[in-house]
Phi, psi and omega in degrees: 000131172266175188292336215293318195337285238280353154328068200214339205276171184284141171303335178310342204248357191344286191294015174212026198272321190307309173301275240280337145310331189268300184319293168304329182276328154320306197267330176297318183294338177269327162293337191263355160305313197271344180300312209283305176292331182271039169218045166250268151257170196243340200295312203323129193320119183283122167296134218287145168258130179243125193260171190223119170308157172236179149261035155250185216199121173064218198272048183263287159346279196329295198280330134354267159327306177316287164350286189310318193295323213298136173289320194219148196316146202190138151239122180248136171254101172273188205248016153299325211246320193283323179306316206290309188278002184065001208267154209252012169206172186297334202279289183301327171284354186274314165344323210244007129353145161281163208012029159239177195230138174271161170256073204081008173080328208240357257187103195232169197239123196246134197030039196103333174310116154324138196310348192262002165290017211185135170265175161199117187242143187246106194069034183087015192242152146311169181193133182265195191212136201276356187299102175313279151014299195233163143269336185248120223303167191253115138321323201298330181332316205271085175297139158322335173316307158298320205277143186252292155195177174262133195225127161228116170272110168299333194246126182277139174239180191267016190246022155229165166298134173298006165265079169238123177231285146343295190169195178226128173238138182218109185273124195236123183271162243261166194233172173303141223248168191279353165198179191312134153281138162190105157226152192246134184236138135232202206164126170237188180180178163199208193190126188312322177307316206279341195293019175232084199335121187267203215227097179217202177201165159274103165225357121236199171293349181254006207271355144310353159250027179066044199210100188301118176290036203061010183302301210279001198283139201294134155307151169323302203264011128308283181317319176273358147282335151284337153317296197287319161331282181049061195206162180306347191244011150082208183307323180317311158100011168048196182287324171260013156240065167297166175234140158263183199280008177275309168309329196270351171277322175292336176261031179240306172285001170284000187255208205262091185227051182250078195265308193090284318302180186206139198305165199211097167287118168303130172305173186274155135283161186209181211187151181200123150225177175212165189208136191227125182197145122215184184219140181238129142309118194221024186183164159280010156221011196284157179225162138214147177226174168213129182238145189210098190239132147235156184206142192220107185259093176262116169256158171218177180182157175213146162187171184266133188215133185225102198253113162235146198272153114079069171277156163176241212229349179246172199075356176285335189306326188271014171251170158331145186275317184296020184226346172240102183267101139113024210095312199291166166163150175292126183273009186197126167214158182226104176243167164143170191261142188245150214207094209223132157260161135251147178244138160234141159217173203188129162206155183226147175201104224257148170205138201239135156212103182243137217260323147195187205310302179287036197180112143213109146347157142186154183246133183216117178241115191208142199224134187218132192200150179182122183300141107265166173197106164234130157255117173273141185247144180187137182287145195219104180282118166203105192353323199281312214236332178295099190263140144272128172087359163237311171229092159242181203232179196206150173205118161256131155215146170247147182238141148210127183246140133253137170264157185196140190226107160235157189214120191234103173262118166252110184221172174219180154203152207227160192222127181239100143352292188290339186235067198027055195037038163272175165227159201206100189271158154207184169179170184208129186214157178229147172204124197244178179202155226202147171188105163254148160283022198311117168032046149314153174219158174197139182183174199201134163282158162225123169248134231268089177245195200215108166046040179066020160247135188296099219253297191206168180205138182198152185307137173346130169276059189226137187291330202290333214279179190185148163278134196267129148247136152292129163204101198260135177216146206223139194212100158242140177232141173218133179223126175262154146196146205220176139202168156203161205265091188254157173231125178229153173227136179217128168223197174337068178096358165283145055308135162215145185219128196245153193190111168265150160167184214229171189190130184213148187229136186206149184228123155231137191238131192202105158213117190299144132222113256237088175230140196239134167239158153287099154281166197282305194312313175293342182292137149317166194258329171256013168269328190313335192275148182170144159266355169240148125013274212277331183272318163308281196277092117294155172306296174330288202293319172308332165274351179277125158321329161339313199271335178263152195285326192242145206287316175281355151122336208311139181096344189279333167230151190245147153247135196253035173260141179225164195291152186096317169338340173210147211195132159260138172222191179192160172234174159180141176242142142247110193253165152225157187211179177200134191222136181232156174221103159292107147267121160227135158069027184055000165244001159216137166204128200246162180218158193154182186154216188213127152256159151216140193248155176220132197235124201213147198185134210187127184221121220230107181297149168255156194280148176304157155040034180212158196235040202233159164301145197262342174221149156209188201061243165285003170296302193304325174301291194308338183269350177291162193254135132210144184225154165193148217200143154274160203210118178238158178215171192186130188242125168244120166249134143240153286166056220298343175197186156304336178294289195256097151226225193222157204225101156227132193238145169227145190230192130210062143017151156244157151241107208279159175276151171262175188318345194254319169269015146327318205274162163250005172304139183271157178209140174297141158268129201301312220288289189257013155071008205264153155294128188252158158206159193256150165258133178268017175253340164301131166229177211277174168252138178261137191228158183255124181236121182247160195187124169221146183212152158249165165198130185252113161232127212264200204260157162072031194057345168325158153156151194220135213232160163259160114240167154222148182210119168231152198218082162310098192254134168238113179086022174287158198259115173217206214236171180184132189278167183238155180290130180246152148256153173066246180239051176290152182293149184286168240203153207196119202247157120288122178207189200224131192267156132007259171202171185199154192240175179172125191216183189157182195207116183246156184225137200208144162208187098228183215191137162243160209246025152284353157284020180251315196186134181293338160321315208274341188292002152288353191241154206209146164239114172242173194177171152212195189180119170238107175263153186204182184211144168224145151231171189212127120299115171199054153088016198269027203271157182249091169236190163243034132305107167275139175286179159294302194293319168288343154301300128020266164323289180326301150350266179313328179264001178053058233211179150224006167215143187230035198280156175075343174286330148268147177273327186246095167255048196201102154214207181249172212281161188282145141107015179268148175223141180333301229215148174232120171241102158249149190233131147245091178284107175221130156255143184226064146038091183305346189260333185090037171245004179250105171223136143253180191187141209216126213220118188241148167215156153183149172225147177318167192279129190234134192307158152225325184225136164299172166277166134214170185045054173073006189293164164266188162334131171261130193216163170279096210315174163269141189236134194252100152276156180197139199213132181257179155215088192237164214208119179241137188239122139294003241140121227284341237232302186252146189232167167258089208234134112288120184234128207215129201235158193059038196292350182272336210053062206247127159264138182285122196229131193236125161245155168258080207038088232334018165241144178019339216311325186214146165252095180204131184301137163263299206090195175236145161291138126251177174196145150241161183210097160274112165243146174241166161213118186285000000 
């Protein structure tokens, strides 16, 4: 083969032909290197292997090893090391990763990188995500319960997806275990925050099962009114549905408005699970197994919470001097205690079939689901409308959420012996996920004094206000399926393994969001008053002619859908790849290849109150998405001994926009409450990924780890706030910056301390530390160029200048933070009846909203978690776990030119936990 061969990629790939040249000249050179070998003697001694006791245990070892073996830089978390640290879902236990960071609790962030920066796959599969918000599913979904371990690949090979930027996490769930199981768990538990009464309500009969029974759920004879309608004016039903006020008293009093709230004392938390396995000889070499796990976690919390909107300059003279910094101050806060359960519950159901050593099926079934329900109560502050001490105000809201994940997996894998040991893996898996929103509510009160005496409280008096209800639904369906092929050869100083395969993925997403207001204005003036929900919106009152301002009623609901509100999309990947994997001579090994993907994606808005599309034809063309590109990578491993070597990778990658940042339908972001919107003008980011790591691993499981790592981004996608008026919600565009860079350096080690003292030799310290740096350019010039971004913009705001609005058009990426530090201080008992473990996490201050119109950066404080943990075994069959999290008591803090924006007390976690095994 000549060099000329490789001269084969498409011109669409020009500007990305040098890697992908490099690679293959690379993978040639290595080939005709194994050639050489596999004609050498054959007689040569096979080298003797010697195994070594460690102090890790179970799959803490395993994954070790996985590690030490891995062609591209990789992190694994086992569910030994996650048991050890307490943590009760994937989202928390993955914090203790080197360089991530969690987000919102569901989200994690890989060397700084944003969740969109980073895939996740469940057993090597897509997976959708029940999330409004994101395409990519909330680690939180993923109890421990489940989990076998966590693999996060930092370096892309070509047997992953090319949306890799950060990284890849793969929740790889617990598999048939080798001989009979049977364990029973509970767990109780609080928070320093509950010994203090919230703000809650009764609501419906399931709902201790994480499950709304229909109370809050839109009535019937809404929904079929809106059906029959079909017109712009929604429930009102226009000129050709009119309504009278018996109807219109009847869809008004069908929705859920027995809320209150009322004082509430929490219950403790509590948990229950159970995990069932065996495996049966059913030939002589034949097995089938099983494994079967359920779990179920009802929680509460109350904490204190404070959120401010629209910072700037005017109206801070009528505030608090703590509320006002430099001149500055938020023109809309929110303080008051929020009062929220959850329900989780999570089941599996795994079956194993091998057929003999070389050939096994396994099957995988998981099913996830989980509730809130928060009601928030807060004094509401707003520059415009507020007198202190003659008209202020309260604002109540409630959310109820569910989420729900199920996933039905199939693979095999077969070994042919007989056919020079190749093999042939495949799988398919299909999955869907869900999230309704049922009959949120948010309004706001005004209360009334006399000379600073508390006079009366009735619904805001301002015509504009409205009681808001939401009624939201989510739909993701998702189906993967793949193979692969390997062919291995092996001789004299040889391994080499050539490996193909396919890989195809398809998403379809369909979501209403349904939202109906109350105006204060259609209400009588003497229905307003009241101190509860459920007193105002009474049956009484609602059936009383009384209650309405207009004698037909006209006018008590407004509907608040705009077209996109309810939108269908879809992705589909078809990807293939080729790969070679070298071992020579036990000191070197290269790895690499090429995938390449075609990639396809469309997200399609619907006419308000119409079940017809909002755009068609050549519009619809215009909005689709599709691209397709080769993505090459190369792995150099060398192997300096057994202990020690060294790992350098080079890629390239994409990060493509998701389903939401197409779109222009605005979505609340759960963290700052703020409105997000997509650009249909966004395009993908190209990333350079370079990666060097040593690793040392020493006797006894010791071992200490390097990395350097830099990411070349073209076209990174990130957030910029948009100019709003007055007390409009502040307003948040996806767009595409210039460019942005990102480099750094992580450190890992662990280590037990008997070299310090023979005293010391139960205790072992482990830990890492990743410092880094990023900037984004983005293109933000007062020149007479338009960027991609300022088009963009420009775009979104329906403008032809765009001046002034970013304040940093140089700053680093939203959501990186300098620096990540995790500490483990861990003890282990000579007898195995004792274990602690004493577990710090934190990270540097990281953006959450950019700044504008000359404000800075809005960033998120560092917050120092430090968590005990201890494990008591009476007994080979039980264990004892206590736990005790937030040992600082540190609260989560996003400040803004030296205030606030968001505020909320966590408190300290206690727990108890009791497993028996039958």
């Amino acid at each position: 083969m000549g060099l000329s061969s490789i001269n084969v990629l498409p011109r669409s790939v020009s500007s990305r032909s040098a890697v992908c040249q490099a690679v293959l000249l690379s993978l040639m050179l290595s080939t005709t290197s194994l050639t050489s070998f596999a004609q050498s003697d054959e007689d040569d001694a096979i080298e003797e292997v010697v195994t070594t006791g460690t102090r890790l245990k179970g799959s803490a070892a395993a994954v070790l090893q996985e590690r030490q073996n891995q062609a591209f830089v990789a992190d694994i978390l086992g569910a030994d090391q996650i048991s050890r640290t307490g943590d009760s879902d994937a989202a928390g236990a993955l914090r203790r990763v080197t360089g991530l960071t969690l987000v919102d609790g569901k989200f994690i962030y890989v060397r700084g990188l944003g969740e969109r920066y980073s895939s996740t796959q469940l057993n090597g599969m897509g997976v959708p995500s029940p999330d409004p918000t994101r395409s990519v599913v909330p680690l939180d979904l993923f109890p421990a319960d489940i989990i076998e371990s966590l693999s996060v690949q930092k370096s892309f090979s070509p047997d992953m997806p090319a949306h890799f930027g950060g990284g890849n996490v793969n929740v790889r769930t617990k598999t048939i275990p080798n001989d009979f199981v049977f364990r029973v768990s509970g767990s109780i538990g609080s928070n320093t925050n509950n010994s203090e009464d919230g703000q809650f309500y009764s609501g419906g009969g399931q709902d201790w099962s994480g499950r709304d029974d229909g109370t809050r759920g839109l009535p019937a004879i809404i929904y079929n009114n809106l059906e029959e309608a079909q017109s712009d004016d929604g429930i009102e039903g226009g000129a050709n549905f009119p309504l009278n006020l018996v109807q219109r008293q009847q869809l008004l009093n069908s929705m859920y408005w027995d809320i209150g709230p009322e004082q509430k004392s929490l219950d403790p938390d509590f948990g229950i699970g159970a995990t069932l396995g065996n495996i049966y000889d059913i030939g002589d070499e034949s097995q089938i197994g099983f494994l079967s796990t359920l779990s179920y976690d009802n929680s509460w919390k109350v904490e204190d919470q404070f959120n401010g909107t629209n910072l700037g300059t005017v109206g801070c003279a009528d505030l608090p001097e703590e509320d006002v910094n430099d001149g500055k101050c938020f023109a809309q806060s929110f303080e008051g205690i929020a009062t929220e359960q959850q329900v989780n519950w999570s089941a599996m159901f795994n079956v194993g079939y091998e057929y003999d050593s070389n050939n096994r099926i396994e099957i995988t079934n998981v099913l996830l689901h989980d509730m809130r329900d928060r009601v928030r109560v807060r004094d509401f502050v707003d520059v415009n409308e507020t007198v202190f001490g003659d008209t202020e105000f309260t604002r109540v809201d409630m959310l109820f959420e569910e989420r729900r994940m199920n996933s039905n997996q199939i693979k095999g894998t077969h070994n042919f012996p007989k056919l020079a040991n190749t093999y042939f893996d495949w799988y398919y898996g299909t999955s869907r996920a869900r999230r309704q929103q049922p009959g949120s509510l948010d309004l706001v009160y005004q209360l009334n004094f006399d000379n600073g005496v508390f006079e009366s409280q009735q619904l805001q008096d301002v015509s504009a206000t409205a009681v808001q209800r939401d009624f939201q639904t989510l739909r993701d369906v998702s189906d993967s399926g793949g193979w692969n092929f390997g062919y291995p050869i092996f001789a004299s100083g040889l391994e080499f393994e050539f490996k193909a395969g396919a890989d195809f993925f398809s998403k379809a997403r369909t979501a209403d969001n349904l939202s109906i207001d109350v105006p204060h204005r259609a209400i009588a003036d003497a229905a307003t008053f009241g101190d509860r929900i459920n007193e105002i919106f009474s049956p009484e009152n609602l059936l009383s002619a009384e209650f309405y301002q207009s004698a037909s009623g006209a006018g008590i609901l407004e509907s608040g859908v705009a077209d996109g509100d309810k939108f269908a999309a879809g992705t589909k990947i078809d990807a293939f790849y080729m790969m070679a994997d070298a071992f020579i001579d036990n000191t070197w090994r290269i790895s690499g290849g090429v995938r390449y993907e075609d990639f396809r994606q469309i997200s399609v808005p619907f006419t308000a109150h119409a079940n017809t599309f909002s755009i068609e034809g050549e519009e619809i063309e215009e909005i689709a998405f599709q691209e397709d590109d080769f993505f090459p990578s190369l792995a150099l491993t060398y192997l300096m001994d057994a202990q020690m070597q060294f790992r350098l990778n080079i890629s390239q990658t994409a990060i493509r926009p998701d389903l939401r940042d197409i779109s222009t339908t605005f979505f609340i972001d759960p963290l700052t409450e703020f409105l997000v919107r997509g650009s249909p003008l966004l395009q993908s980011s190209k990333l350079d990924n370079i990666d060097f790591r040593w690793e040392w691993y020493k006797a006894d499981g010791n071992n200490v780890s390097v990395a350097l790592f830099y990411k070349d981004i073209e076209t990174p996608i990130e957030l910029v706030e948009l100019g709003t008026v007055g007390g409009a919600a502040p307003n948040l565009l996806t767009a595409n910056g210039e460019s942005g860079e990102l480099y750094g350096v992580e450190m890992e080690f662990l280590q037990d301390l008997n070299f310090i003292s023979d005293k010391l030799a139960n205790f072992y310290m482990s830990g890492n530390l990743t410092l880094s740096d990023s900037e984004v350019t983005l293109g933000a010039v007062d020149d007479d160029e338009i960027s991609l971004f300022e088009e963009q913009l420009l775009d979104a705001l329906d403008a032809t200048s765009a001046s002034n609005i970013v304040t940093n058009n140089t700053r680093r990426l939203v959501g990186h933070s300098e620096w990540v530090a995790n500490l483990q201080l861990g003890y282990d008992s000579d007898n195995g009846e004792h274990t602690a473990t004493l577990v710090y996490n934190a990270f540097g201050p990281r953006i959450i909203v950019p700044g504008t119109r000359g404000n800075q950066d809005a960033e998120e404080e560092t917050f120092h978690s430090l968590d005990l943990i201890y494990t008591y075994f009476p007994n080979f069959k039980s264990s004892l776990k206590i736990s005790v999290k937030n040992i600082l008591n540190q609260d989560k803090q996003i400040t803004q030119e030296g205030l606030n924006l968001l505020f909320e007390e966590e408190g300290i976690s206690f727990s108890l936990g009791y497993s028996w095994e039958f």
